[in-house]
C-alpha positions as MATLAB code, in Angstrom:
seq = 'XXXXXXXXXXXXXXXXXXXXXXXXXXXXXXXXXXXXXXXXXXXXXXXXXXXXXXXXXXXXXXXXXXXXXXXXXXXXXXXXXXXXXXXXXXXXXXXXXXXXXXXXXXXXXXXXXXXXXXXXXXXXXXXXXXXXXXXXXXXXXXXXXXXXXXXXXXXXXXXXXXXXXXXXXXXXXXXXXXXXXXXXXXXXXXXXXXXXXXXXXXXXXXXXXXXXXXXXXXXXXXXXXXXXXXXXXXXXXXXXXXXXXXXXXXXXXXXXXXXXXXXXXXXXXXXXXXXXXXXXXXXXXXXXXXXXXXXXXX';
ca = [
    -109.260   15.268 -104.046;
    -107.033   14.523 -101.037;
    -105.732   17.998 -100.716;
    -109.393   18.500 -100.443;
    -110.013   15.835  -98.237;
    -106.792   16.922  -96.186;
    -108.203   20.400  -95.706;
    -111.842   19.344  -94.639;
    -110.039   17.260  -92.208;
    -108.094   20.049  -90.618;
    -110.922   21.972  -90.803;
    -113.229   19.657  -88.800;
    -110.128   19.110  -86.117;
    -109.863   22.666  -85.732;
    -114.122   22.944  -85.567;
    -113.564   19.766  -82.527;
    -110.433   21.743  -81.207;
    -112.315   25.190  -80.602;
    -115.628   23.167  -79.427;
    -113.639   21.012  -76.956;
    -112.032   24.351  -75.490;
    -115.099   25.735  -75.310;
    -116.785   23.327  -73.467;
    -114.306   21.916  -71.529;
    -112.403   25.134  -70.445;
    -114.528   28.005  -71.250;
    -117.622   27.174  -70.058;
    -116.292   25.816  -66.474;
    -114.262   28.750  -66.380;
    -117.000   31.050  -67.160;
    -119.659   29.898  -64.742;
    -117.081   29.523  -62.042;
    -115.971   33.105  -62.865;
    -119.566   34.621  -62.641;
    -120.660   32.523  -58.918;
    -117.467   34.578  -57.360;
    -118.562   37.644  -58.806;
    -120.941   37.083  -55.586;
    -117.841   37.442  -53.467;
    -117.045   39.937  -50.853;
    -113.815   40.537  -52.473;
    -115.068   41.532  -56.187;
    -117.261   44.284  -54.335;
    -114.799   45.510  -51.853;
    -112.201   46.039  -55.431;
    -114.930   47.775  -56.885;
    -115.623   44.907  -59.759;
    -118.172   46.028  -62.479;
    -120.678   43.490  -61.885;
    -123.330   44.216  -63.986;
    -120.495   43.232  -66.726;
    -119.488   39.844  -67.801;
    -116.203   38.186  -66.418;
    -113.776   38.164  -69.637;
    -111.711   35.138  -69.778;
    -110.517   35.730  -73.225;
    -110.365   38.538  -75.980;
    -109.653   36.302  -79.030;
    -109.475   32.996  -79.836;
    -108.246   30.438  -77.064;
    -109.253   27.322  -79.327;
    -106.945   28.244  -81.870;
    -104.075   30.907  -80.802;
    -100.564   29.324  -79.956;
     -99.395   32.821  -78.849;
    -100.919   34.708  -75.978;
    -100.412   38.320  -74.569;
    -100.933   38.775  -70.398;
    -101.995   41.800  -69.022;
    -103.446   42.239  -65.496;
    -107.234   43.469  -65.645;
    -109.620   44.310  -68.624;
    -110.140   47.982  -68.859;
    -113.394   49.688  -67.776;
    -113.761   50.737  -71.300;
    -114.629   47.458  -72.550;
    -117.524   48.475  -70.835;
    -118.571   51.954  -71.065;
    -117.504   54.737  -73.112;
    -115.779   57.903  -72.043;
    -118.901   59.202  -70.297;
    -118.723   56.621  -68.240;
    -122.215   55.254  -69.827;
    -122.269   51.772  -70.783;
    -121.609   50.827  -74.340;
    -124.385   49.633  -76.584;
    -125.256   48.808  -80.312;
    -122.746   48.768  -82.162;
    -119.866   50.441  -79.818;
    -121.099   47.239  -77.191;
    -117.488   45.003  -76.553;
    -118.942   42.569  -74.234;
    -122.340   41.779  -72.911;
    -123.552   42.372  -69.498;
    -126.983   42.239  -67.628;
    -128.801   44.708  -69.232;
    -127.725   43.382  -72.611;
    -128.449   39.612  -71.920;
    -132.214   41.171  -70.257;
    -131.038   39.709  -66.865;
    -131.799   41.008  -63.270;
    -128.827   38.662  -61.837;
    -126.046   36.504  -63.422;
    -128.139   33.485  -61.089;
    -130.403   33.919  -64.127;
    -127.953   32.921  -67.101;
    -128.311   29.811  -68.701;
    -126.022   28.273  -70.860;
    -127.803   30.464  -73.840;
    -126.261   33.447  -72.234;
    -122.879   32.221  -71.335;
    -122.568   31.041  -75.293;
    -123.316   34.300  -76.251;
    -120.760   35.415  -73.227;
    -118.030   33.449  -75.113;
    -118.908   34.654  -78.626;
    -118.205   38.090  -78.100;
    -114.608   37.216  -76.201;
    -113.964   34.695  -79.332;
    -115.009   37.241  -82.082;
    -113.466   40.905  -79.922;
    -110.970   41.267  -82.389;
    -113.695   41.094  -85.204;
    -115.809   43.953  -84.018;
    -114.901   46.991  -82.089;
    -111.562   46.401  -80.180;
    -109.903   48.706  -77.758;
    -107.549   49.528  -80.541;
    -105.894   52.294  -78.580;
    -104.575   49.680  -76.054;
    -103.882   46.584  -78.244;
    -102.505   47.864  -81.742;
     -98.992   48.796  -79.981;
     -99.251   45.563  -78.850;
     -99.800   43.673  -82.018;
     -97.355   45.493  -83.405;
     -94.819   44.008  -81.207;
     -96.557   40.317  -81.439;
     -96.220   40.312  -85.323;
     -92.729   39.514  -84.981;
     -94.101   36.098  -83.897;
     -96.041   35.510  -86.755;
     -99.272   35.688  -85.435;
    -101.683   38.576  -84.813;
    -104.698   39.394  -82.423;
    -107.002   40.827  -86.234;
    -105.208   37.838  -88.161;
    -108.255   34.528  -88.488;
    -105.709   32.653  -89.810;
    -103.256   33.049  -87.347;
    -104.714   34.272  -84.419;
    -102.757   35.145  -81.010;
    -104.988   36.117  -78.202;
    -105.036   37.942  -74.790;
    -105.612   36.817  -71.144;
    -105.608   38.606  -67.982;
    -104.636   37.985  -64.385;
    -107.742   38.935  -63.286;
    -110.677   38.721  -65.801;
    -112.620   41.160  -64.167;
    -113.172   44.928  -64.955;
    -113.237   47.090  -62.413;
    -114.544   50.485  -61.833;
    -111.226   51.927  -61.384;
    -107.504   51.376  -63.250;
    -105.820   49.195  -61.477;
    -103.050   51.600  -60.270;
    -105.124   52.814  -58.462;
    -106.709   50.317  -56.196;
    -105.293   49.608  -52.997;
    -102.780   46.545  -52.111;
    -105.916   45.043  -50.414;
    -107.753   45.418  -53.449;
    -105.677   43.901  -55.632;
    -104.846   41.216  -53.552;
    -108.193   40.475  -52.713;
    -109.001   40.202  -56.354;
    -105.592   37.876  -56.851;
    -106.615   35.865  -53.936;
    -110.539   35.557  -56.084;
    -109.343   34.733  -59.091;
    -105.721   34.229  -59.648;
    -105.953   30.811  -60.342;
    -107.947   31.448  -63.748;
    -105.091   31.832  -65.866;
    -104.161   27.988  -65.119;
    -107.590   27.113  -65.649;
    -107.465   29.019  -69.104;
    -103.471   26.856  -70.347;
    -103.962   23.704  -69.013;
    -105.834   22.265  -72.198;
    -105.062   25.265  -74.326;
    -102.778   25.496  -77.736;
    -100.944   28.397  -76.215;
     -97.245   27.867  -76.420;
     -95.898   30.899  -75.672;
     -97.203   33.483  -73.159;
     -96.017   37.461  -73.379;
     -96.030   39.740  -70.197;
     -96.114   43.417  -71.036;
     -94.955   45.246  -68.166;
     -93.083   44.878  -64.588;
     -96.729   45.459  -62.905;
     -97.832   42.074  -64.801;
     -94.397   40.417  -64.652;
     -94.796   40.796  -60.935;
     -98.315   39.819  -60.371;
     -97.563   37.031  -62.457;
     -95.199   35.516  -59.880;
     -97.294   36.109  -56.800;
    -100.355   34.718  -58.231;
     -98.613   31.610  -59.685;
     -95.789   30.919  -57.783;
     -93.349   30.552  -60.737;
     -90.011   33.162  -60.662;
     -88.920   34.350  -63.997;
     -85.323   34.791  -64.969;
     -84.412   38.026  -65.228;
     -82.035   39.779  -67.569;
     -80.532   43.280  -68.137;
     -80.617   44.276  -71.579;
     -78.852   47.852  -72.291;
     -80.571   48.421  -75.311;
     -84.360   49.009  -73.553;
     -82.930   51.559  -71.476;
     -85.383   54.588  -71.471;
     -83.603   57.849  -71.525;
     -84.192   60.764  -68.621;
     -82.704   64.050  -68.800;
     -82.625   64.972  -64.849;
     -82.016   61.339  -63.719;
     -80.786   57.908  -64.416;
     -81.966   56.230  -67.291;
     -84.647   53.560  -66.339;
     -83.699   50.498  -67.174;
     -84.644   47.808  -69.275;
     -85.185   44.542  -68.159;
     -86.607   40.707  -69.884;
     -87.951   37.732  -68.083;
     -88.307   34.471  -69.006;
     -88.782   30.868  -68.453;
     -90.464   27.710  -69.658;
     -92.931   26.030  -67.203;
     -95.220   23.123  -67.152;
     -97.205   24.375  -64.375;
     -99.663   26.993  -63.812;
    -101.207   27.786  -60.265;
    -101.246   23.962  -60.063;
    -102.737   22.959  -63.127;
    -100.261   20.538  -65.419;
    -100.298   22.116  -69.024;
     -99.852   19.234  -72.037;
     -96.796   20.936  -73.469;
     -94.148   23.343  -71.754;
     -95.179   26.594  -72.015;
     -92.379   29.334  -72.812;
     -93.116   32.733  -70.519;
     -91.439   36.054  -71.745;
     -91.911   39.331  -70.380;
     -90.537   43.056  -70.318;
     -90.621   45.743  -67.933;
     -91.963   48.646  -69.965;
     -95.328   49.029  -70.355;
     -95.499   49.525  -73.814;
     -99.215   51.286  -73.439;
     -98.273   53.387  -70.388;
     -94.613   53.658  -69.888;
     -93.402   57.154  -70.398;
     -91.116   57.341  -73.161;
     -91.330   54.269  -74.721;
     -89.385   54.794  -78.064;
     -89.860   52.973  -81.488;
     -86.085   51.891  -80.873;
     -86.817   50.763  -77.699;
     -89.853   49.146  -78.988;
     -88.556   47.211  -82.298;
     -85.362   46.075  -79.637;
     -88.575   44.246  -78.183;
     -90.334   43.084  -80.362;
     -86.739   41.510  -82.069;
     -86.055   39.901  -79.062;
     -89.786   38.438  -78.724;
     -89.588   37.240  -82.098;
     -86.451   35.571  -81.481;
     -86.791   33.237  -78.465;
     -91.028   32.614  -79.364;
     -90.783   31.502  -82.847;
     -87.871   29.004  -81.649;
     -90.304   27.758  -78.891;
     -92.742   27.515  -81.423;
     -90.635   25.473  -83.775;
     -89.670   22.766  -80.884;
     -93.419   22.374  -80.657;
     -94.259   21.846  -83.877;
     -91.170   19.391  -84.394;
     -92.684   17.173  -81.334;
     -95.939   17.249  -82.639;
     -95.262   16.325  -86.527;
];
């Protein structure tokens, strides 16, 4: 009976956990996210408006592990014939699929269901093709983007699709969306359980930096080097540091940042060597961070 009682109690602090995030980050977030979807910026960098902002794909309420990446893909919005997902294929909502005219029109009805689709992405039809190499590399932590039980999630700089990748919009683009919205990611850790944030690439490391102000320690590690045949090898580099800050917001524990400068989705030739040297050293310095909290929490 107390095991039971244990477990209905962790249950219902875990139900007040995710509800507390929801409300007190998410929706904030979300409806500040959608008014500067108005902004000059967001249509000058070619933002899909008629689709949702995405704050989150996975669970924020519960995942002490988090991936970064810098912009959600315009396939989370419309297939490869550029036509927008629907039925079953549909990732997130957008205007047509809430029956809107204009994001003025939402309610909180239609930001819920907003949030339940980001909460629940890994549960339906996620861009596999992007975020299994990924998960592969955040296993080594324990925790898993398809895994309820253990749930890591991903964030992005800017949680805004936009109509092109974003190689290849211009610096003014990309700044102007930084200058819009950089600030989110703060607004997403400061009452969030994540305790360790993961940067996949040198394009995100870097962003990273300018939009929060915090410079990562950087390290050469032989081992990542990517081999050429007609040049130098390129070589492989990890960041890291442990902050308490995030584009001015205080977080309520430190949070550890480590990051790499192969893409792992993009970067050519990525090897599995290269990759498992990766995801060891990941595993390493996260699940370390992640034992420190746990000891100052019990």
């Amino acid at each position: 009976m107390t095991l039971q009682l244990n477990m209905l109690a962790s249950l219902l602090t875990t139900e007040r956990t995710a509800t507390a995030v929801r409300q007190r980050v998410l929706f904030p977030t979300l409806v500040t996210l959608l008014d500067r979807l108005a902004n000059d910026s967001a249509r000058k960098a070619e933002v899909i408006g008629w689709g949702s902002p995405v704050p989150v794909f996975g669970d924020l309420a519960r995942a002490r592990v988090a991936t970064l990446g810098l912009n959600p893909s315009n396939r989370e919005f419309v297939g490869d014939d550029g036509v927008e997902l629907a039925g079953e294929d549909r990732r997130f909502h957008t205007l047509a699929s809430l029956g809107l005219s204009s994001w003025d029109d939402a309610h909180s009805g239609h930001l819920d269901r907003i949030l339940v689709s980001c909460s629940e992405y890994f549960n339906r039809n996620p861009y596999d093709r992007w975020f299994r190499r990924l998960d592969h590399v955040l296993s080594a932590t324990g925790t898993s983007y398809y895994d309820s039980s253990s749930p890591a999630c991903h964030l992005d700089l800017i949680p805004y699709a936009t109509g092109r990748k974003w190689t290849e919009l211009t610096a003014r683009q990309r700044s102007g969306l930084i200058g819009l919205a950089g600030d989110t990611l703060g607004l997403l850790l400061y009452r969030s359980c994540v305790r360790v944030l993961i940067l996949n690439g040198q394009s995100v490391v870097s962003h990273f930096q300018e939009a929060t102000g915090i410079t990562l320690a950087r390290s050469a590690i032989p081992q990542w080097a990517l081999p050429r045949r007609s040049i130098d090898n390129v070589p492989g580099y990890a960041y890291h540091g442990s902050v308490d800050t995030v584009s001015g917001y205080q977080l309520s524990e430190r949070l550890l940042v480590l990051g790499f400068n192969h893409n792992l989705q993009s970067s050519y030739g990525v090897t599995s060597r290269v990759i498992a040297a990766i995801r060891a050293w990941v595993g390493e310095a996260a699940n370390e961070a992640l034992r420190q909290s746990a000891t100052e929490l019990s």
